[in-house]
C-alpha positions in Angstrom: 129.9 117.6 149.6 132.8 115.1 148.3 131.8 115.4 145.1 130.9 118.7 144.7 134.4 119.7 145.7 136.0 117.5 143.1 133.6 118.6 140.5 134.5 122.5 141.6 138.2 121.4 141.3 137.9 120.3 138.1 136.0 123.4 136.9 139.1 125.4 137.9 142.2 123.6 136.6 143.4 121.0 139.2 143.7 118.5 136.1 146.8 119.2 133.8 145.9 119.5 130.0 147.3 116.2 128.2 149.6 115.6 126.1 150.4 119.7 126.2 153.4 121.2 123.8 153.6 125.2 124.8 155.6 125.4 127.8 156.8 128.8 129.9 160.3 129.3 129.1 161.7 132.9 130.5 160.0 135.2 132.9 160.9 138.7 133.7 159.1 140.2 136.4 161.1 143.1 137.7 161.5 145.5 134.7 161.4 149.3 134.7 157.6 150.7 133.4 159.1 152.3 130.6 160.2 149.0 128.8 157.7 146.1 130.8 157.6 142.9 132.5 157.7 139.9 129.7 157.0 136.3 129.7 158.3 133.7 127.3 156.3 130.8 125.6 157.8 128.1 123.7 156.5 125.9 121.3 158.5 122.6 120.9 158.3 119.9 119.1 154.9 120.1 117.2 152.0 123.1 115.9 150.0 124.2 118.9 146.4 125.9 118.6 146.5 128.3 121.3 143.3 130.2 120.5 141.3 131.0 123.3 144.6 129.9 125.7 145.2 131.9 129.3 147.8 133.2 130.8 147.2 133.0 134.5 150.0 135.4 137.8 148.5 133.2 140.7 144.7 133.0 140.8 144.4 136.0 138.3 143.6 136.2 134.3 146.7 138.4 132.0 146.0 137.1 129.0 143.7 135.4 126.6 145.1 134.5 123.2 143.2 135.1 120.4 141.6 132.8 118.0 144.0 131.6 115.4 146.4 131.4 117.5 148.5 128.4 115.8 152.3 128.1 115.9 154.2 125.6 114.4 157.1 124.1 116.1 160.3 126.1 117.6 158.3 129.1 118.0 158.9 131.6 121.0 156.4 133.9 121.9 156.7 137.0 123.6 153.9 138.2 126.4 154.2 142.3 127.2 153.0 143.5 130.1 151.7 147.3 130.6 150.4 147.6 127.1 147.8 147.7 124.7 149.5 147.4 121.2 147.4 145.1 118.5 149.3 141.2 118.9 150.9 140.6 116.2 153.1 137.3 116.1 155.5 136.4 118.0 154.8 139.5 120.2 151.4 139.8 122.4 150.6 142.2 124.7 148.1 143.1 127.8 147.4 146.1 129.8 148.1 144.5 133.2 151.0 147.0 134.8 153.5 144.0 135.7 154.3 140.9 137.3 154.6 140.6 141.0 158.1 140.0 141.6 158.4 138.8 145.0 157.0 135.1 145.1 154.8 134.4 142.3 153.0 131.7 140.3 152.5 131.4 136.8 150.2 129.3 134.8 149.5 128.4 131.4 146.0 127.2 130.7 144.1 125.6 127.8 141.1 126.7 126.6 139.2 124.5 128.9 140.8 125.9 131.6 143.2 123.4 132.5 146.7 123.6 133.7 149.2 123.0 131.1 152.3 124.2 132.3 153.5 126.4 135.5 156.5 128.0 137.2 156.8 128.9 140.9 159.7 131.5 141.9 160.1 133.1 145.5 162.6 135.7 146.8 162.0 134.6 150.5 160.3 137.6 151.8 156.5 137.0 150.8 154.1 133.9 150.5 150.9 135.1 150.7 147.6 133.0 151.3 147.0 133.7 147.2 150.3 132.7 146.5 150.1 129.2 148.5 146.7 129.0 146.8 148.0 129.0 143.8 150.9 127.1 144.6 148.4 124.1 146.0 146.7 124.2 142.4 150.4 124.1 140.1 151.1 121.3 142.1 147.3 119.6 142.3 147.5 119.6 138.5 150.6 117.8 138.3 152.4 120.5 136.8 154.9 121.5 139.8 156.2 119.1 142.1 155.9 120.4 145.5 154.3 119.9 149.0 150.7 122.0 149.6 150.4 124.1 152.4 153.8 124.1 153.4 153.9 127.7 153.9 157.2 129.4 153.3 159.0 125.9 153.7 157.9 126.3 149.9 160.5 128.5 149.1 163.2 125.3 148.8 160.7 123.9 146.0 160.2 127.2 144.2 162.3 128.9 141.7 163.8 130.9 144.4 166.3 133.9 144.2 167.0 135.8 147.2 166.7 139.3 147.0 164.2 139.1 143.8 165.2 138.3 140.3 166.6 141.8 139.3 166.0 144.2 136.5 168.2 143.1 133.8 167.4 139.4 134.7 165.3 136.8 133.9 164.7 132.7 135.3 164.4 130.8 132.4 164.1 126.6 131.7 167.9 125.0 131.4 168.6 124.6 127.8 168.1 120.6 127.6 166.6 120.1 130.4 163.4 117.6 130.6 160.1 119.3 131.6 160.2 117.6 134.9 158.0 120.3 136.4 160.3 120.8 138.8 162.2 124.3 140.1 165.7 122.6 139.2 164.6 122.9 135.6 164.8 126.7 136.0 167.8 128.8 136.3 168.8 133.0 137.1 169.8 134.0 134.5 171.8 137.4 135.3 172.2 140.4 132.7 171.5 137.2 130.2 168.1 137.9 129.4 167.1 136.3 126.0 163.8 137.1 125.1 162.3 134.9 121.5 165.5 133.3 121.7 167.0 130.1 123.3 168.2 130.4 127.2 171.6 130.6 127.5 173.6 127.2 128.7 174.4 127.6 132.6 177.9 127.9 133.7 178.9 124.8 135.6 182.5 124.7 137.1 184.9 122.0 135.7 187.0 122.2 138.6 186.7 120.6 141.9 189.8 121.9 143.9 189.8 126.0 144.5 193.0 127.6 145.2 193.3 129.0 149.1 191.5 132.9 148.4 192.3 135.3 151.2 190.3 138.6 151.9 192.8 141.3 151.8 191.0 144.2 151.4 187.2 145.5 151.8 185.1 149.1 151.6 182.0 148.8 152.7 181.3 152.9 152.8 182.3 154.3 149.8 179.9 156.0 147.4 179.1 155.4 144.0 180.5 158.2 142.5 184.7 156.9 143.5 183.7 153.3 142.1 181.6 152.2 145.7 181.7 149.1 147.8 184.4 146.8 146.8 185.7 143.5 148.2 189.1 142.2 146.7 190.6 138.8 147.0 193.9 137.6 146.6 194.8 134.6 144.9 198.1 133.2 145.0 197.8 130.5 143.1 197.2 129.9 139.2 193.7 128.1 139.4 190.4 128.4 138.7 187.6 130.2 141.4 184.6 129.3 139.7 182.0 128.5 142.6 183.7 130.3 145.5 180.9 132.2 147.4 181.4 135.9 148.8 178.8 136.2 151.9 177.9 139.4 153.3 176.3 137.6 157.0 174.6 135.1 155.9 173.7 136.5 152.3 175.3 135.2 149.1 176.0 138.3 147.4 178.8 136.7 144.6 179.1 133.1 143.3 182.6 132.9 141.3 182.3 132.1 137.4 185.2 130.3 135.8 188.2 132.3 135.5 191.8 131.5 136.7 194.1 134.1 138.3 197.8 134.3 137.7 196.8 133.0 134.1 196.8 135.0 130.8 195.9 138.5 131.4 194.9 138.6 135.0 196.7 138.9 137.7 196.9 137.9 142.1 193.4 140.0 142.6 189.9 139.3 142.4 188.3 142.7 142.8 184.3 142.2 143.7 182.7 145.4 142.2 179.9 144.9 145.3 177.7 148.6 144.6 177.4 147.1 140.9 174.8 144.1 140.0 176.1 142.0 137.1 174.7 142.6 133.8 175.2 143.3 129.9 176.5 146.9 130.5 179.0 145.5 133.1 179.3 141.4 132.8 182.1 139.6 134.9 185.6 139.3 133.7 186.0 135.1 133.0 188.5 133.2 131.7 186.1 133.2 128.1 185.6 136.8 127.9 189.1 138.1 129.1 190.6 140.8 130.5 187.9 143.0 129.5 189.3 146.8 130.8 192.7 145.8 130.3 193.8 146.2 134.4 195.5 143.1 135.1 192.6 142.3 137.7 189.4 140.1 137.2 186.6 142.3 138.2 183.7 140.8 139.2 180.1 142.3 140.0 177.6 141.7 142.7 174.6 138.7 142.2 172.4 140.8 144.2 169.5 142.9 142.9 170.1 146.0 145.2 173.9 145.8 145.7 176.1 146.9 148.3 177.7 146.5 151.6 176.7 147.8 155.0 179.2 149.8 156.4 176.8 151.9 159.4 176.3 148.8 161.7 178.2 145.7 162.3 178.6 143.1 159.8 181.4 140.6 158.1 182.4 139.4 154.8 183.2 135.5 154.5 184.7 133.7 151.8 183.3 130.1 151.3 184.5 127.0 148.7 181.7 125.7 146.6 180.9 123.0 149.1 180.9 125.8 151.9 183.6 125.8 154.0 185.0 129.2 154.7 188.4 130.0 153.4 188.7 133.0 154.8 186.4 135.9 157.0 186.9 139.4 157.9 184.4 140.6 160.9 183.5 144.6 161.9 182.2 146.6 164.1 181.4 149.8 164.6 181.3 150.2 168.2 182.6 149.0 171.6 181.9 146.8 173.1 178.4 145.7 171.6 178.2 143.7 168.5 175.2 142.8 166.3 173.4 138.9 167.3 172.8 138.3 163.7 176.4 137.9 162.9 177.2 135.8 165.8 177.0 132.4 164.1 178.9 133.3 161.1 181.6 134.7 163.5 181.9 131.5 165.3 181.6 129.3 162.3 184.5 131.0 160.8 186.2 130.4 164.4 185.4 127.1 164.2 187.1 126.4 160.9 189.9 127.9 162.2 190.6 131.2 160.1 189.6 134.1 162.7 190.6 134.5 166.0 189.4 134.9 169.2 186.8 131.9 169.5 183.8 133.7 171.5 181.4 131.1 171.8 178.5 133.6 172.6 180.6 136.0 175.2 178.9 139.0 174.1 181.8 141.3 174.4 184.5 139.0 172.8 182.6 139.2 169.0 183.5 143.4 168.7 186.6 143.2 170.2 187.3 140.4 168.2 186.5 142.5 164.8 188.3 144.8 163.1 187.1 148.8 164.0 185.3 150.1 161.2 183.6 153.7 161.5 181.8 153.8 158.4 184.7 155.7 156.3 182.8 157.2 152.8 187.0 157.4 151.5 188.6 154.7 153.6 189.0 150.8 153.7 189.9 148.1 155.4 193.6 146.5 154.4 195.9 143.6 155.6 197.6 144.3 152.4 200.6 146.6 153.9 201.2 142.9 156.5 204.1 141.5 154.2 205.9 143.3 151.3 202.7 145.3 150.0 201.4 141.5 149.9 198.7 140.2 152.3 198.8 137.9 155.1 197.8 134.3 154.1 198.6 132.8 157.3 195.4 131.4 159.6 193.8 132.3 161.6 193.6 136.2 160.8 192.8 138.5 163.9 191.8 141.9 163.9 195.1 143.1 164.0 196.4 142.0 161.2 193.9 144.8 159.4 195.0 148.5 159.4 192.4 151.3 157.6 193.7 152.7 155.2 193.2 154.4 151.3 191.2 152.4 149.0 193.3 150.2 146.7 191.3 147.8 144.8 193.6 145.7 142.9 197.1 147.1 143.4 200.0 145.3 145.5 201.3 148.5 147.9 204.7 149.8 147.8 206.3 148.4 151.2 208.4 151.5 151.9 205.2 153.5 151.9 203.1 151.2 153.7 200.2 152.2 151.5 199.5 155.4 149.5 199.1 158.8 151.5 198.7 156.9 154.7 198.8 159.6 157.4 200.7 158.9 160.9 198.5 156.5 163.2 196.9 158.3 165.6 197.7 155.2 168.3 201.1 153.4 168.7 202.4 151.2 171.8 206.0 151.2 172.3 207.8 149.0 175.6 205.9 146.1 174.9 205.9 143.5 175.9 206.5 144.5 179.7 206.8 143.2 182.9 205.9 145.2 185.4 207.4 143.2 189.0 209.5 140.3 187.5 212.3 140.5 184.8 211.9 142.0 181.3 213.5 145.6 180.1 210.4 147.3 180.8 208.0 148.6 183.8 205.0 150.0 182.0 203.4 150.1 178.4 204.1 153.6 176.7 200.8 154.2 174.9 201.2 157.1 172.5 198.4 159.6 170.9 198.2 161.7 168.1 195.5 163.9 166.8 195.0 167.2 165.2 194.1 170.6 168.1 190.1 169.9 167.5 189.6 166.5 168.2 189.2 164.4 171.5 190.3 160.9 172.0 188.7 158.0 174.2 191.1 155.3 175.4 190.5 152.3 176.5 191.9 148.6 177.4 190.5 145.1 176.7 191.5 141.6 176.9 191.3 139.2 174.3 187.9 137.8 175.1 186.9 141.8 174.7 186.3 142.4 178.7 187.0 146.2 180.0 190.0 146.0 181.9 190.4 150.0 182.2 189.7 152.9 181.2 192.7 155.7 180.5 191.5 158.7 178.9 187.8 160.3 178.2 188.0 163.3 175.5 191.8 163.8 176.2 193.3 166.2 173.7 196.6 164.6 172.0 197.3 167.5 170.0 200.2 167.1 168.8 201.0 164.0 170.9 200.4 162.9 174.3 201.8 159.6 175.9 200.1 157.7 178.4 201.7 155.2 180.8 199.9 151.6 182.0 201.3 150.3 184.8 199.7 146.4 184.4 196.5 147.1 186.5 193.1 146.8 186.0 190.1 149.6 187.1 190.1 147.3 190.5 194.4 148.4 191.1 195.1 144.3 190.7 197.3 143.4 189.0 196.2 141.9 184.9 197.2 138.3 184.2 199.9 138.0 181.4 198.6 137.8 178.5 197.4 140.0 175.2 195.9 142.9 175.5 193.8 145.8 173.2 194.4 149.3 173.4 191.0 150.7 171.6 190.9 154.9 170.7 188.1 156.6 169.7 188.9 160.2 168.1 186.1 162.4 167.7 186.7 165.6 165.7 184.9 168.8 165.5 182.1 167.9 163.6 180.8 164.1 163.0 183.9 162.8 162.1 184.8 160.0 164.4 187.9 157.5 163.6 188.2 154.4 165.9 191.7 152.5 166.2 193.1 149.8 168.2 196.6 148.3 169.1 198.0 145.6 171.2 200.2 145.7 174.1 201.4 142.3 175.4 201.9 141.7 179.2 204.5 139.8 180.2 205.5 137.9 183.9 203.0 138.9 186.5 202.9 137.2 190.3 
């Protein structure tokens, strides 16, 4: 039974043709029907014969050449999927619809039937029992290095690209590169596909000291049609980015390419186009192409194939060097006092590092009081911009308070005298604070003021810094046109709160769905 195994194995392609000169250089496997998935062949160094040659997606036949198939050297040939056009040199075609573009294996066969070249890719979601089949026999033949029967542990030795390659993007072999048969042969290329051409060279990043980046302003809610989702950075510094990672959770969603603020054109501001992927209709502003709109601003656009920001649930933005330590992190919730598990270890890594304040360490209530209150706003965003002189704080660690919501301003330093453009009154202020209410100090009580239009309703309530209910002071109180509200320095319980900081937290429902959630901080002072 031995034997008739390894003969069986043979039969189908475990052994990797010799000596073999066509090698898969640029795949495509997410592209609209109308123009088709592609594959790329390369000839190298010498004439190939590839009559009677196959083209194998996982276990599965695409494509036999035809006879007189013979190329001489530096050829590319194309392979179009969806079909059935007469080949014609360099372009071939078959009638297969497309290319699976999840995780996927691709062969290229003699006309023996053995292996001559192969390329693994993955977009950790999907490894199938075809897939690892046909991952087992890439690597059998010798032509992928990788472990069998791993499972999705084989997505670290795969060409792999969260999220999916993309339309508008290819992985293609390193220009220069050796054919080590290996996944760090392979590159994303991103709105760079070059199809019966060379790859392009990969950017690699000449520096190895970033300047300090700080978040300053993010909309996670804001539709396509006013510019959408944006993250902006400010970079005080002149020095080049190149390799800083945006991560939405735990997602990559933007590595930096090489381009230097406060240098030539471009200005403090980063502006991270996040609704928008990358690509040859809108490519990233770098320190090679220019200031390519003429704003003063280096615009970037999102590595993701379907791009944007959550803004209906929980979630955070961190900023990371290209080594992975986190420069700078923004947390949000939208709701009291619950706050989503997945994001509880970047919260407390970002803790950890020291840039965002309070440290939880897995108290369930601490993480949303801890983030800034977001309610999904389609025309507002998040700012710490309006902090210092229009300017954002740089200072670490950031809290939750040092973000107001505000107008979108991707981009723009805010006129300090306005505070930022068409901001309306805040619907929450504290005045008398700090106070004390039995020992010393000018003031008794807290003064916690309300305003909001005739229709709307407002929730109050007060946390401590760990995010704990402390007491409750208004349910659907009407603070048309104000209302004032008085805390005495006790708890639900009548005791007496320790000194400390505290969170005033308003909900303000309106007449229809509209709900705005605020907070504020009120600072206890000398208690018994």
């Amino acid at each position: 039974m031995v034997f008739m195994k390894e003969a069986l194995l043979l039969i189908f392609g475990i052994v990797a043709a010799a000596q073999a000169q066509p090698l898969i250089n640029e795949v495509a496997s997410e592209e609209a029907p109308a123009t088709g998935d592609w594959i790329e062949l390369y000839v190298a160094s010498a004439p190939a014969d590839l009559s009677g040659w196959k083209i194998y997606e996982q276990n599965t036949l695409i494509k036999t050449f035809p006879s007189n198939s013979i190329f001489s050297a530096d050829t590319y040939l194309i392979l179009h999927f969806n079909s059935s056009a007469p080949d014609e040199t360099p372009d071939f075609y078959t009638p297969d619809t497309g290319l699976t573009g999840t995780s996927n294996v691709l062969t290229l066969r003699n006309a023996e039937g053995l292996i001559a070249d192969a390329v693994v890719f993955s977009d950790s979601s999907s490894w199938t029992s075809a897939q690892q089949s046909a991952f087992n026999l890439a690597v059998a033949s010798g032509q992928w290095t990788g472990t069998p029967d791993a499972g999705t542990r084989s997505f670290l030795e795969s060409v792999n690209i969260a999220g999916g390659i993309g339309a508008g993007n290819s992985i293609g072999r390193v220009p220069g590169s050796a054919d080590n048969n290996h996944f760090l042969d392979w590159s994303h290329y991103k709105g760079k596909q070059t199809p019966g051409t060379q790859n392009p060279a990969v950017i690699t990043c000449q520096t190895t000291r970033h300047p300090e980046g700080t978040i300053s302003e993010i909309a996670p809610s804001l539709p396509l049609s006013t510019g959408g989702d944006f993250v902006e950075i400010f970079v005080r510094e002149r020095a080049d980015v190149c390799g800083l990672k945006l991560r939405e959770g735990e997602n990559i969603i933007k590595i930096f390419p090489p381009v230097t603020p406060n240098a030539g054109p471009f200005g403090e501001f980063v502006v991270l186009h996040a609704s928008i992927r990358v690509s040859l209709e809108n490519p990233d502003e770098t320190d090679a192409t220019g200031d390519l709109n003429g704003n003063g601003v280096i615009d970037l656009y999102s590595d993701e194939s379907s791009p944007g920001i959550t803004g209906s649930s929980d979630n955070s933005v961190s900023l990371e060097s290209s080594e992975g330590r986190v420069m700078d992190f923004i947390g949000f919730a939208d709701r009291l006092p619950l706050f989503g598990q997945d994001y509880y270890a970047v919260y407390d890594r970002a803790a950890a590092e020291g840039v965002w304040s309070p440290v939880c360490a897995g108290e369930e209530d601490c993480y949303a009081a801890g983030s800034v209150v977001w309610a999904n706003s389609s025309t507002k965003s998040m700012s710490k911009k309006a902090k210092q002189a229009g300017l954002p704080r740089t200072e670490r660690p950031s809290t939750a308070l040092d973000w107001e919501i505000s107008p979108p301003s991707p981009g723009k330093v805010l006129d300090p005298a306005q505070n930022a453009p068409g901001r309306a009154k805040k619907p929450i202020a504290v005045t008398q604070s700090p106070f004390s209410p039995v020992k010393g100090g000018r003031f008794r009580e807290a003064r916690i003021h309300c305003s909001a239009d005739e229709s709307s309703r407002v929730s109050m309530r007060i946390f401590d810094s760990r995010g704990r209910l402390v007491l409750t002071l208004a349910e659907r109180l009407s603070c048309f046109p104000e209302s004032v509200l008085p805390w005495n320095g006790r708890g639900a319980d009548g005791a007496w709160v320790p000194a400390g900081i505290y969170i005033v937290w308003a909900e303000i429902k309106g007449s229809g769905s509209d709900v705005q959630r605020t907070a504020e901080t009120v600072v206890v002072g000398t208690m018994p």
